[in-house]
Residue frames as a rotation matrix with the C-alpha (Angstrom) as fourth column:
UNK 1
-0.387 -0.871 0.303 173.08
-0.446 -0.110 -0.888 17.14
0.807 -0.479 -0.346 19.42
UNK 2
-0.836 0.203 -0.509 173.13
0.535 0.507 -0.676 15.19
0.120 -0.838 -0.533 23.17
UNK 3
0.206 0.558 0.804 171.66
-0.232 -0.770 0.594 18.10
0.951 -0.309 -0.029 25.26
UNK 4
-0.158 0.131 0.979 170.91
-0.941 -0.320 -0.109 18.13
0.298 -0.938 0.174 28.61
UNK 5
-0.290 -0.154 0.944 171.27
-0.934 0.261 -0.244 15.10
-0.209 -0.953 -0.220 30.75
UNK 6
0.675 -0.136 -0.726 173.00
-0.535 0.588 -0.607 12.84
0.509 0.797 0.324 28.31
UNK 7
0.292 -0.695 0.657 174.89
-0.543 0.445 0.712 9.59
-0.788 -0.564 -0.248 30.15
UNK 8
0.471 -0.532 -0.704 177.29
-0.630 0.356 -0.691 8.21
0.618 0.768 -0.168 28.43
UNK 9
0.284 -0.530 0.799 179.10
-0.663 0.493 0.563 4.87
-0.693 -0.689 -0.211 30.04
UNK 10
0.280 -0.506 -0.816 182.11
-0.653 0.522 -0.549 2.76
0.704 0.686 -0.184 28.48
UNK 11
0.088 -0.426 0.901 182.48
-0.774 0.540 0.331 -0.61
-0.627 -0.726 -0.282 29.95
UNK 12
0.958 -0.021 -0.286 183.90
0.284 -0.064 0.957 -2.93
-0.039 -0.998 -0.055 31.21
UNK 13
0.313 -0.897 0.312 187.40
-0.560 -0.440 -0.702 -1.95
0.767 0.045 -0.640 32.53
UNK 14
-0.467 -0.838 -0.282 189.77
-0.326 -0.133 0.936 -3.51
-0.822 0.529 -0.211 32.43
UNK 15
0.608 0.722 -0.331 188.12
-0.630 0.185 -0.755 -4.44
-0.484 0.667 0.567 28.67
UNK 16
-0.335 -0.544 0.769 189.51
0.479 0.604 0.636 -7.75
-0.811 0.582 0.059 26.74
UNK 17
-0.443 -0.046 0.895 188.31
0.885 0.136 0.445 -7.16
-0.142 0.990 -0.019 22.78
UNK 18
-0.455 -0.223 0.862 186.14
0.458 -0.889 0.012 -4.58
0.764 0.400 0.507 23.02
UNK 19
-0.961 0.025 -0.276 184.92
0.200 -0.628 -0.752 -1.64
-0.193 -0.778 0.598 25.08
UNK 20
-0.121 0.926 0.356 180.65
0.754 -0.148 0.641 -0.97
0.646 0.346 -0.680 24.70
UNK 21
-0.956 -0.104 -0.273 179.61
0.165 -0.964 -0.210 2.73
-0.241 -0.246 0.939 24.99
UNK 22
-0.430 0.903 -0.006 176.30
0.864 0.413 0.289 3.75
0.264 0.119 -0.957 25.73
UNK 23
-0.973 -0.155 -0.173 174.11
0.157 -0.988 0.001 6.38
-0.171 -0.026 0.985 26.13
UNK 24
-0.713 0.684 -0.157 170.99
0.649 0.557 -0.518 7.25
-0.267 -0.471 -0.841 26.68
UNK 25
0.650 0.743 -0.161 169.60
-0.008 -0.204 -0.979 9.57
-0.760 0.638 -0.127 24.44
UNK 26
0.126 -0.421 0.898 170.62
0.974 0.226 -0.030 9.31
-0.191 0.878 0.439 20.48
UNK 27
-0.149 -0.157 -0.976 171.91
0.073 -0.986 0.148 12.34
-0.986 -0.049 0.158 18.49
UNK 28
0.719 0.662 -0.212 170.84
-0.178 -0.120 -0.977 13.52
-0.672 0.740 0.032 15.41
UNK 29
0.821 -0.450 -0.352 173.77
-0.471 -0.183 -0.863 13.47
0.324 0.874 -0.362 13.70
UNK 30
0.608 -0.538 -0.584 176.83
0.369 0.843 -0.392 10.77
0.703 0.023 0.711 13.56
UNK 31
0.861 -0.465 0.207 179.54
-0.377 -0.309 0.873 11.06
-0.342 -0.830 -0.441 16.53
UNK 32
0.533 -0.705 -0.468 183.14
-0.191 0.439 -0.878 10.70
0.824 0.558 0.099 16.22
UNK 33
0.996 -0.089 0.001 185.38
0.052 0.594 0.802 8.40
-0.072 -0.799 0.597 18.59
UNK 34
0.310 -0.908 -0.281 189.14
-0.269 0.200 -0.942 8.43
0.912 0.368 -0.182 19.11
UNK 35
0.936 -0.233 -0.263 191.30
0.351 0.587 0.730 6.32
-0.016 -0.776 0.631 21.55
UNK 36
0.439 -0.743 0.505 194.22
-0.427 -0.667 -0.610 7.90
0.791 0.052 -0.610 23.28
UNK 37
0.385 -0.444 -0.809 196.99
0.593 0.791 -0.152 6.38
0.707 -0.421 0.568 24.87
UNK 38
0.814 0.101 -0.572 198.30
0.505 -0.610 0.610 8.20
-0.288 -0.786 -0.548 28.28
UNK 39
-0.179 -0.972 0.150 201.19
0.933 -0.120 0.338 9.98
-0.311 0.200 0.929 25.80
UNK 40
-0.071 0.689 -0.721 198.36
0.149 -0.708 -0.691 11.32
-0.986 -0.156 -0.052 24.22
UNK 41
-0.924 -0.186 -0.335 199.12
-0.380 0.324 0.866 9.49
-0.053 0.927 -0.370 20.84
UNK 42
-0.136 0.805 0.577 195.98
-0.849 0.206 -0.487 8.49
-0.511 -0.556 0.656 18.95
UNK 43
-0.672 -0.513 0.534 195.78
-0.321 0.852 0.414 4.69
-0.668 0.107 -0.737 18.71
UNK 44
-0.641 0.608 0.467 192.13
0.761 0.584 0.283 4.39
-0.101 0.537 -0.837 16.78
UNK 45
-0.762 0.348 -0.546 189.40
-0.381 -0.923 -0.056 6.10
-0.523 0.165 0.836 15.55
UNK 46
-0.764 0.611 0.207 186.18
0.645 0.706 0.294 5.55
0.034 0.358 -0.933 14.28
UNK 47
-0.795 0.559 0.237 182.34
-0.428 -0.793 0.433 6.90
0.430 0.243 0.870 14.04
UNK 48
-0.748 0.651 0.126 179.23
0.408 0.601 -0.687 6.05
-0.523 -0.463 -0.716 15.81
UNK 49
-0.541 0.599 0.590 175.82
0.567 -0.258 0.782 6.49
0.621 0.758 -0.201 13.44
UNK 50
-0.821 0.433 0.371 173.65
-0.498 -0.862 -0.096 9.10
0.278 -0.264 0.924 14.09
UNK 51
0.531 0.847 0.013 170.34
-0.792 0.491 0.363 7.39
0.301 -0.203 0.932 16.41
UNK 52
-0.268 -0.664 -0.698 172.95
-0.075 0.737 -0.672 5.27
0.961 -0.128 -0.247 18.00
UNK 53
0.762 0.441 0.475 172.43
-0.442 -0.181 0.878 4.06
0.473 -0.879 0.057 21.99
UNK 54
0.589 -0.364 0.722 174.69
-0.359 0.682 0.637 1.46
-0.724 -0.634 0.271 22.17
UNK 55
0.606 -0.538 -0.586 178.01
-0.545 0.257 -0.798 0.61
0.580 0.803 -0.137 20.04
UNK 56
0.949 -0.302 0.086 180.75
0.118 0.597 0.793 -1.63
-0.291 -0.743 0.603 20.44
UNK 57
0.803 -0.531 -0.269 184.44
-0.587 -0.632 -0.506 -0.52
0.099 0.564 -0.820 20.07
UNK 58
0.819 -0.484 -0.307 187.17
0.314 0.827 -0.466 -3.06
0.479 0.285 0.830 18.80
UNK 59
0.316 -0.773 0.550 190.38
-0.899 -0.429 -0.087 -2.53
0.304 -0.467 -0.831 21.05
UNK 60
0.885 -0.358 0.296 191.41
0.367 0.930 0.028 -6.52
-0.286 0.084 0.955 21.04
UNK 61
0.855 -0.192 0.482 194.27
0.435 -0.240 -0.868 -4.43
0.282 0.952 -0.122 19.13
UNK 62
0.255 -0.479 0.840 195.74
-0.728 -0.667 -0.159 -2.18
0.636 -0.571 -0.519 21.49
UNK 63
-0.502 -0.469 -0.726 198.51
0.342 0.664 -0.665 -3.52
0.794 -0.582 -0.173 24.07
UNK 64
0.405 0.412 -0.816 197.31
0.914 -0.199 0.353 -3.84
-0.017 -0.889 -0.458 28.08
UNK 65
-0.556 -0.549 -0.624 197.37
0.827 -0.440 -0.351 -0.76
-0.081 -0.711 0.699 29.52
UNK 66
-0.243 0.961 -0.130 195.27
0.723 0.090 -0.685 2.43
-0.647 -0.260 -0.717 30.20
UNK 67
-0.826 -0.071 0.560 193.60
0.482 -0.605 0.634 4.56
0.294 0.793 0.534 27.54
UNK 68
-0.472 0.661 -0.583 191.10
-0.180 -0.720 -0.670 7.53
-0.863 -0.212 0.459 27.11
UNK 69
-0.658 0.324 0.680 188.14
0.753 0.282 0.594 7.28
0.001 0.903 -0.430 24.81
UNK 70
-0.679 -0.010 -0.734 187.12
-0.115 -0.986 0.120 10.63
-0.725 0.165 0.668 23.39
UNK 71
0.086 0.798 0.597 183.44
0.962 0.088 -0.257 11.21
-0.258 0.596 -0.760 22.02
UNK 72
-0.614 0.054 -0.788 182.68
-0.001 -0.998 -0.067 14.22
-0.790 -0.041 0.612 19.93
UNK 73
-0.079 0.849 0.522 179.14
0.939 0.240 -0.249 15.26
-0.336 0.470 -0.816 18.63
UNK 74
0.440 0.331 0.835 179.18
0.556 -0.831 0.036 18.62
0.706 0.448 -0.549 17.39
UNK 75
0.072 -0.551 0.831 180.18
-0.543 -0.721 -0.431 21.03
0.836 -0.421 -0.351 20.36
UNK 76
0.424 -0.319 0.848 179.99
-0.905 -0.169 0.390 18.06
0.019 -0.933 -0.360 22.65
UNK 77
0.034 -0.788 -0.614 182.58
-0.636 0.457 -0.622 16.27
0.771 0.412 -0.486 24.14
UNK 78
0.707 0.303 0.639 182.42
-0.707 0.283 0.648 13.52
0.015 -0.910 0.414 26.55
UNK 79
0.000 -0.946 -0.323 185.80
-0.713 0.227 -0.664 11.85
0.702 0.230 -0.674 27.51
UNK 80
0.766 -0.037 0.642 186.34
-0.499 0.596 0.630 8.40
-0.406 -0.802 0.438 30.30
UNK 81
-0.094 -0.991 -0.097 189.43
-0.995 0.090 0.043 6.93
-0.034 0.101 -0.994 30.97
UNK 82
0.779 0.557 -0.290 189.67
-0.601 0.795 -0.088 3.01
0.182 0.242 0.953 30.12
UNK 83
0.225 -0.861 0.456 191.77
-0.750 0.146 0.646 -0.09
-0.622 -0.488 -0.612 31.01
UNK 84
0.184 0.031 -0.982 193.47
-0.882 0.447 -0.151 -2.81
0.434 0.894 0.109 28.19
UNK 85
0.362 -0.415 0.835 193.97
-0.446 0.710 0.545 -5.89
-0.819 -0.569 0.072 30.28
């Protein structure tokens, strides 16, 4: 799992194709991703590998406008709001 005084940053916003999420220590064990739309419909989904720092997420898909991308490793969750230009 993260632990303690795990940053996590999705940029850029407003984001054309995709959105890169980082982080700054790795977790042992694979993370799941889902994009929500401000209805609270989810538009994508997806996994980051376990020993990950840095992924990129495809959202070239999704129309302009602003969404939430939702990380969850085990019991943690780490949520930031994004823009689709």
């Amino acid at each position: 799992t993260w632990g303690e005084g795990v940053f996590h940053h999705a940029f850029p916003s407003p984001a054309g194709e995709y959105v890169q999420v980082q982080w700054a220590k790795t977790s042992d064990t694979d993370s799941n991703w889902e994009i929500f739309d401000t209805a609270g419909r989810r538009v994508s989904s997806g996994v980051f590998p376990a020993e990950s720092t840095e992924v990129p997420v495809f959202v070239g898909d999704l129309q302009q406008g602003a969404y939430f991308l939702r990380i969850v490793s085990g019991q943690q969750t780490w949520t930031q709001a994004f823009v689709k230009q």
